[in-house]
C-alpha positions in Angstrom: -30.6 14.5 -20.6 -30.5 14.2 -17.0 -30.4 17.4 -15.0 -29.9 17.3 -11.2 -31.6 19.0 -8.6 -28.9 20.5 -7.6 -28.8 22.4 -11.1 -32.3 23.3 -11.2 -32.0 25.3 -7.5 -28.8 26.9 -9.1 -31.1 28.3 -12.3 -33.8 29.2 -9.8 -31.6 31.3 -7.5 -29.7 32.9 -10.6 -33.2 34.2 -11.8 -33.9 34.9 -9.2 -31.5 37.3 -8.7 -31.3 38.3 -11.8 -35.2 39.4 -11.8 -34.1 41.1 -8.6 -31.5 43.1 -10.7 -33.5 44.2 -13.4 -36.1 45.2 -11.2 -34.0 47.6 -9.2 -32.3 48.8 -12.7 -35.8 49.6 -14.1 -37.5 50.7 -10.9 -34.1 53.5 -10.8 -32.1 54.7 -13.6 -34.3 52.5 -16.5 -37.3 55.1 -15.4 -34.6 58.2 -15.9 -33.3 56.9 -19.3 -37.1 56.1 -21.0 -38.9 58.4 -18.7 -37.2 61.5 -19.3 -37.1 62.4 -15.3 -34.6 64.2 -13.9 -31.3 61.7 -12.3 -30.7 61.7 -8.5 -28.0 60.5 -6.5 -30.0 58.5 -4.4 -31.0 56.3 -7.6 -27.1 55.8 -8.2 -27.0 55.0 -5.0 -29.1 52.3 -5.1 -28.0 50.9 -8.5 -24.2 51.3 -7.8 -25.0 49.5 -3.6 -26.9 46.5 -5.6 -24.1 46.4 -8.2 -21.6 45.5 -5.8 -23.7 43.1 -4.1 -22.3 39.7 -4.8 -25.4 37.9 -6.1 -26.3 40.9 -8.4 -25.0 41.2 -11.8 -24.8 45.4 -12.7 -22.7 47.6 -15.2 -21.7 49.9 -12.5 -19.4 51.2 -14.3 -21.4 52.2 -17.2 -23.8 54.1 -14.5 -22.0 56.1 -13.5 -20.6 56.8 -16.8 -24.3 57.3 -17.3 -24.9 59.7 -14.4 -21.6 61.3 -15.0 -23.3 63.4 -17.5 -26.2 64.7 -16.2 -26.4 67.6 -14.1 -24.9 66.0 -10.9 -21.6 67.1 -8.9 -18.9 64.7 -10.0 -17.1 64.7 -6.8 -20.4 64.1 -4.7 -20.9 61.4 -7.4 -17.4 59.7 -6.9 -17.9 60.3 -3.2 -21.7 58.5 -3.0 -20.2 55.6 -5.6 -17.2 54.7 -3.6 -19.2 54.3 -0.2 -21.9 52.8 -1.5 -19.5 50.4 -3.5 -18.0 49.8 0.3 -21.4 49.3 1.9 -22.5 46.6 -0.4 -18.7 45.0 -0.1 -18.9 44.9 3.6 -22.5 43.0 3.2 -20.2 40.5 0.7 -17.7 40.2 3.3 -19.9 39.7 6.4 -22.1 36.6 4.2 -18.8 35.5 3.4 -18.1 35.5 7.1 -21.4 34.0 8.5 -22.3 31.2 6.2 -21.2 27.9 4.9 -18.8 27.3 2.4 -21.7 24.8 0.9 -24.1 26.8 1.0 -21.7 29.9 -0.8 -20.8 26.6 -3.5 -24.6 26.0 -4.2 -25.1 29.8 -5.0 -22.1 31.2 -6.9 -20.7 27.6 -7.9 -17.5 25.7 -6.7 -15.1 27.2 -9.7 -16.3 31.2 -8.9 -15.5 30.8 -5.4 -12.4 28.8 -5.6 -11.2 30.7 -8.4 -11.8 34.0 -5.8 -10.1 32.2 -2.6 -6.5 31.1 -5.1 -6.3 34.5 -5.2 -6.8 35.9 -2.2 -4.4 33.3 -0.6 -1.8 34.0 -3.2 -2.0 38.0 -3.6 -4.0 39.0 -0.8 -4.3 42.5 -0.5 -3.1 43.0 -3.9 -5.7 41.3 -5.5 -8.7 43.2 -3.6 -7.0 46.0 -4.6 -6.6 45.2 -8.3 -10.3 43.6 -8.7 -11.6 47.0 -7.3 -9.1 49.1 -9.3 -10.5 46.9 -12.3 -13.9 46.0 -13.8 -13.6 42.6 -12.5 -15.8 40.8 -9.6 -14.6 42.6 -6.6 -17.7 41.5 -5.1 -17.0 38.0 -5.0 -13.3 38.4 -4.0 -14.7 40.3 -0.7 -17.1 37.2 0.1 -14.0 34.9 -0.2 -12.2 37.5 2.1 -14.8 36.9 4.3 -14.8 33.1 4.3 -11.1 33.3 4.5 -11.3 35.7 7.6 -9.3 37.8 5.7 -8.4 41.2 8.2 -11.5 43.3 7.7 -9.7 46.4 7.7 -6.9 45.5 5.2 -9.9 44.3 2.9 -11.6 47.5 3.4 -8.3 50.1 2.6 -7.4 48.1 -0.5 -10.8 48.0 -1.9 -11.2 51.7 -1.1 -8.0 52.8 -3.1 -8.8 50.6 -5.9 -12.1 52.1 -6.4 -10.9 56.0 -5.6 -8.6 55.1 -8.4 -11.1 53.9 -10.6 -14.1 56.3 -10.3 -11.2 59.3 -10.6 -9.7 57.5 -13.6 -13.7 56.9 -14.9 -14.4 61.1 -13.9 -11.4 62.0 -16.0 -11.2 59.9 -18.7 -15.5 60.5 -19.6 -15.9 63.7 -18.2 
């Protein structure tokens, strides 16, 4: 079996990342769950901004399904999930902006990316929308935004109504 090089920097970064990931989960809402402390927004906050961080794989959605029942206000908790959902996006779409479609190939693979660029090209605004409305890779559809140079600001408003939609349909549906 002959494995590239190529493939072995691939399963270094993913573990990378993925370390990365289950550090933050542990260091924030792992310690609430098995050490009995009380929840805080600014640990959803920094689960839910590293969840919709391109390179980091996170149930958001089952957070804040998570912190939706603890003692928290549900609208500051839709409020602090959709901006920091938007933060981390704008990150996606700024990388996607700055750096090499090579470089983007080596981390997330060729099919991911091209997968997310077909559909911005073909749906555009309606696909931010819909991957944000949706528990789908929204992430990765705002990094090929940004290597697309996809208008900022459209990118932006759609993603925001998708996930408004989503976190109110999340807040009434578990609530």
């Amino acid at each position: 079996m002959n494995i590239s090089r190529q493939h072995i920097i691939r399963a270094v970064v993913v573990a990378f990342f993925a370390a990365i990931a289950i550090a933050i989960a542990s260091a924030t809402i792992g310690r609430e769950i098995y050490g009995a402390t009380k929840v805080s927004l600014l640990s959803f906050g920094i689960v839910n901004f590293s969840g919709y961080l391109f390179f980091l794989i996170m149930p958001v959605e089952l957070a804040f399904i998570y912190y939706l029942h603890s003692a928290l206000s549900f609208p500051l908790l839709n409020i602090i999930a959709i901006l920091t959902a938007l933060g981390a996006q704008l990150v996606d779409y700024y990388i996607g902006h700055s750096l090499s479609t090579r470089f983007i190939d080596q981390l997330v693979g060729r099919r991911r990316y091209l997968k997310a660029e077909e559909e911005i090209q073909k749906y555009g605004n309606i696909a931010i929308f819909l991957f944000n409305l949706l528990p789908l890779s929204s992430p990765l559809i705002l990094l090929a935004a940004g290597m697309l140079r996809h208008p900022l600001r459209e990118a932006i408003l759609y993603s925001a109504l998708g996930l408004l939609i989503k976190y109110l349909f999340i807040t009434i549906f578990f609530l």
